[in-house]
Structures are given as structure tokens and as C-alpha cells.
C-alpha positions in Angstrom: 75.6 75.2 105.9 78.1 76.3 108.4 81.1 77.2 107.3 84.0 76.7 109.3 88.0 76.5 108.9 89.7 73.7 107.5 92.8 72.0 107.6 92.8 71.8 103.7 93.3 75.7 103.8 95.8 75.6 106.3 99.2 76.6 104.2 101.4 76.7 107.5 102.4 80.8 106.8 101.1 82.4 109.9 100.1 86.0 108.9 98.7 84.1 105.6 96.8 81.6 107.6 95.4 84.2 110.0 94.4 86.7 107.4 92.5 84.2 105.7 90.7 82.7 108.5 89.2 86.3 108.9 88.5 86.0 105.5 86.6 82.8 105.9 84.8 84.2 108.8 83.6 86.8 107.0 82.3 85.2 104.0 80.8 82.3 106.7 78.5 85.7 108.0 77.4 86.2 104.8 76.5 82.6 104.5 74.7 82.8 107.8 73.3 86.2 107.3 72.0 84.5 103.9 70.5 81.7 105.6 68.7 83.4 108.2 66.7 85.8 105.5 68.8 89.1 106.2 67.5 92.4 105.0 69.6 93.2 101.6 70.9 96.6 103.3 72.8 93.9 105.7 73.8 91.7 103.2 75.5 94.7 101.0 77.1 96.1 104.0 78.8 92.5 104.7 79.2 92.0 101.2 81.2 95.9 101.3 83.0 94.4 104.5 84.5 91.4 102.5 85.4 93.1 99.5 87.4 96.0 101.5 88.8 93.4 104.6 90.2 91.3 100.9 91.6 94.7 99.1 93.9 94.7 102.4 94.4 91.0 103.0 95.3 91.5 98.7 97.9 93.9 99.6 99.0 92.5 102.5 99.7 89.0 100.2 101.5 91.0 97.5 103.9 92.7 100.2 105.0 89.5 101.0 105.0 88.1 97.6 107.2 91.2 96.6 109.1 90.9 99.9 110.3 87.1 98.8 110.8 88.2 94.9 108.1 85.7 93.8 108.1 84.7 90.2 104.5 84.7 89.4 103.5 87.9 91.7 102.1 89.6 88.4 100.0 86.7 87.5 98.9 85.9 91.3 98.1 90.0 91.8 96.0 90.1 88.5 93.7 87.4 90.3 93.3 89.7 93.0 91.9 92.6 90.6 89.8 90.3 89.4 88.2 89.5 92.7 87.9 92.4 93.7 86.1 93.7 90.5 83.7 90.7 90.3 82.7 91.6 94.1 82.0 94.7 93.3 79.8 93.7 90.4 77.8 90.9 91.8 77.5 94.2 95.0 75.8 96.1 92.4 73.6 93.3 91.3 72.9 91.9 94.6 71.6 95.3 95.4 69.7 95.6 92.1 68.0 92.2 92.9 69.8 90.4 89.5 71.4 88.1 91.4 70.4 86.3 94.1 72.5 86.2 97.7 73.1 82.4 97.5 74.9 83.3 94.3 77.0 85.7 95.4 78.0 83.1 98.9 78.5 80.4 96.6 80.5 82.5 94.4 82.8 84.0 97.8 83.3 80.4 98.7 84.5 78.5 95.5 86.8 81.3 94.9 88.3 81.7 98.3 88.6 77.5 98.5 89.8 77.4 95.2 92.5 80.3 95.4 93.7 79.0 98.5 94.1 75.7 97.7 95.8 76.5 94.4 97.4 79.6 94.3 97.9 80.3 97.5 99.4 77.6 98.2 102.1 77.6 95.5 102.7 81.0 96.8 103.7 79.7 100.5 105.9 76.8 99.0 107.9 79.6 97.3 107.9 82.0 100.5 109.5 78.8 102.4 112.1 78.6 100.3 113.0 82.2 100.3 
């Protein structure tokens, strides 16, 4: 399945949009790197890549969430956290062989379409009123 960038997570914020179309990128090379029958060694490293590229697009989000005084930053942060801790475990059992890599790329995808779509997106309808 290629993954590739789509108009439905388009949010029209441009640091956003560009920050999340690296995002998307990255999660599309574990896809591919998935797909192609990778060593694990390269799938952890990418999977290492995604988790640290999102604590920074995270923080980036939040400076501009705190930036714009957004009502629900606490709420919308939290989600973050959670990312970034689920990552981290399905890291440790990709690398322990308990869970399998399509898992873990169907996992980064739902969560990055889903976030974007919903949260994300009543995140930039607030910034634009700011």
C-alpha cells in the first residue's frame, strides 16, 4: 500500500501541514520498509526515527497551541504522551518479536489519520481565530 499525502489531512496551518507531511513520510517508510521484508534492526531504527521526529513535531504543536492560549492544550498534549508511550511500547515488542510490523504500521497510520483529522483539526480552527 503506498502511502501518500492527502488533501483530507491538509488543515491549511503551514508549519502544521509541513510538519506532518514529514510525519506521514516517515510512517509511509515504515510501511514500505514493512512491505519489502526489512531486517527488524531497520525497522526499529525507523520506528526510533518516528517516535523522536513526533516528540518534536509534539512540542512543536504545543508551542503553538500555548502560543494561541488554546482551551483544550491540556487535553490535546495528554494525547501526545500517549503516543509517544504506546510507540515506545509496541518498539519494545516489535523488537521482542510480540508484535508483528504490520501491527505496529497499521497502528502509526490510524492514529496519525485519526488525530489529524480530529484533533488536529479543531486545533487549526482555533489557531485561525486567534
Amino acid at each position: 500500500m503506498a502511502l501518500t499525502w492527502d488533501s483530507r489531512y491538509e488543515l491549511g496551518h503551514e508549519r502544521i501541514d509541513a510538519e506532518h507531511r514529514i510525519f506521514l513520510d516517515l510512517i509511509a517508510d515504515f510501511g514500505n520498509f514493512v512491505n519489502n521484508n526489512e531486517p527488524l534492526d531497520k525497522l526499529a531504527r525507523t520506528l526510533k526515527e518516528i517516535c523522536k521526529y513526533g516528540d518534536f513535531h509534539f512540542l512543536s504543536e504545543e508551542n503553538v497551541m500555548v502560543d494561541c492560549h488554546y482551551p483544550d492544550y491540556e487535553q490535546h498534549a495528554k494525547l501526545h504522551r500517549q503516543l509517544l508511550a504506546q510507540v515506545g511500547s509496541k518498539l519494545y515488542k516489535l523488537t521482542k518479536q510480540q508484535i508483528t510490523p504490520g501491527e505496529v504500521f497499521e497502528f502509526l497510520f490510524k492514529w496519525f489519520a485519526l488525530h489529524t483529522t480530529t484533533e488536529d483539526k479543531k486545533l487549526v480552527a482555533y489557531i485561525q481565530g486567534c
